[in-house]
C-alpha positions in Angstrom: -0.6 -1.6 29.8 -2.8 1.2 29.4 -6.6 0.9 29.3 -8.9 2.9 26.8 -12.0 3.4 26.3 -13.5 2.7 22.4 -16.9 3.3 20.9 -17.3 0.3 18.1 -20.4 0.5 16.2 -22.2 -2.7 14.2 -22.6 -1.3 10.5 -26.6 -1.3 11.0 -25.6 1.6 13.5 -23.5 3.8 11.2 -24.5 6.8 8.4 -24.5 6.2 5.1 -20.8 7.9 5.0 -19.3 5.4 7.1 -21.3 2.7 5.4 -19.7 3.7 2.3 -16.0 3.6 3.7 -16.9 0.1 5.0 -18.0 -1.1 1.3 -15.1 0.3 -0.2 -12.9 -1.6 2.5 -14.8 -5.0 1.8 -14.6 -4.2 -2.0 -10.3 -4.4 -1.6 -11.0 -8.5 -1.0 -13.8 -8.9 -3.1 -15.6 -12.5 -3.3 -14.2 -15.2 -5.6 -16.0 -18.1 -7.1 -16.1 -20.4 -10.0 -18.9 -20.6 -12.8 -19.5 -22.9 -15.7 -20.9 -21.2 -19.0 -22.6 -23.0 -21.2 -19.9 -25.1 -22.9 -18.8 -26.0 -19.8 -15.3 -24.1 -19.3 -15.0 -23.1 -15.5 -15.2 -19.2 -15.0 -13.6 -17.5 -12.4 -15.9 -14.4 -11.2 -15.5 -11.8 -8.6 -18.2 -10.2 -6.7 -17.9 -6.7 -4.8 -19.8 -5.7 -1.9 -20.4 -2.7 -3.4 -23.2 -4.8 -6.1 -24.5 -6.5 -2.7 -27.5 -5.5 -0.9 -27.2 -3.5 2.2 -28.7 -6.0 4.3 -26.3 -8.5 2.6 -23.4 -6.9 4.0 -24.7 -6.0 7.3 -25.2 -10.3 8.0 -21.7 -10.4 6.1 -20.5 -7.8 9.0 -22.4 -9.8 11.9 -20.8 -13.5 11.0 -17.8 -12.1 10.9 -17.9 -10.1 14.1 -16.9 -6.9 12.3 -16.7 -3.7 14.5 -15.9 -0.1 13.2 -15.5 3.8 14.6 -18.4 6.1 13.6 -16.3 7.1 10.5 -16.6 3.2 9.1 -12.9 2.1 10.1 -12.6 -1.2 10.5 -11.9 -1.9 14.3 -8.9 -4.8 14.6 -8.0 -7.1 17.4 -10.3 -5.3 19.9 -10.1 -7.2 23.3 -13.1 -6.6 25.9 -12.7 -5.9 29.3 -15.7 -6.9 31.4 -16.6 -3.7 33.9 -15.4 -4.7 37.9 
């Protein structure tokens, strides 16, 4: 096993360039819900991230435990190895 060292950043930490790489990846798997109009036919609606408010997706990003690089990759599977 070899043992690396990785900078992850919260979104609140990143630019605005890496912020927008991190909306566009959200926006792939947007939000789906139903809605009732006024005759009452269900409607299926999407939202994107991208109509969100920053601080929206930011407490979207800290439920979820989302980490990224500095360039607004999503960071997967990352496993933390207390310092001896």
């Amino acid at each position: 096993m070899k043992v690396i060292k990785v900078n992850a950043f919260e979104f609140k930490e990143l630019n605005q360039n890496a912020k927008h790489e991190v909306i566009h990846w959200l926006d792939q798997d947007p939000i789906d819900y139903e809605t009732e109009d006024e005759q009452g036919n269900i409607i299926q609606e999407l939202e994107y991230y991208s109509d969100m408010e920053e601080e929206d997706i930011q407490e979207h990003c800290e439920i979820n435990g989302y980490l990224f690089s500095k360039l607004g990759k999503c960071i997967h599977h990352l496993e933390i190895k207390e310092s001896e």
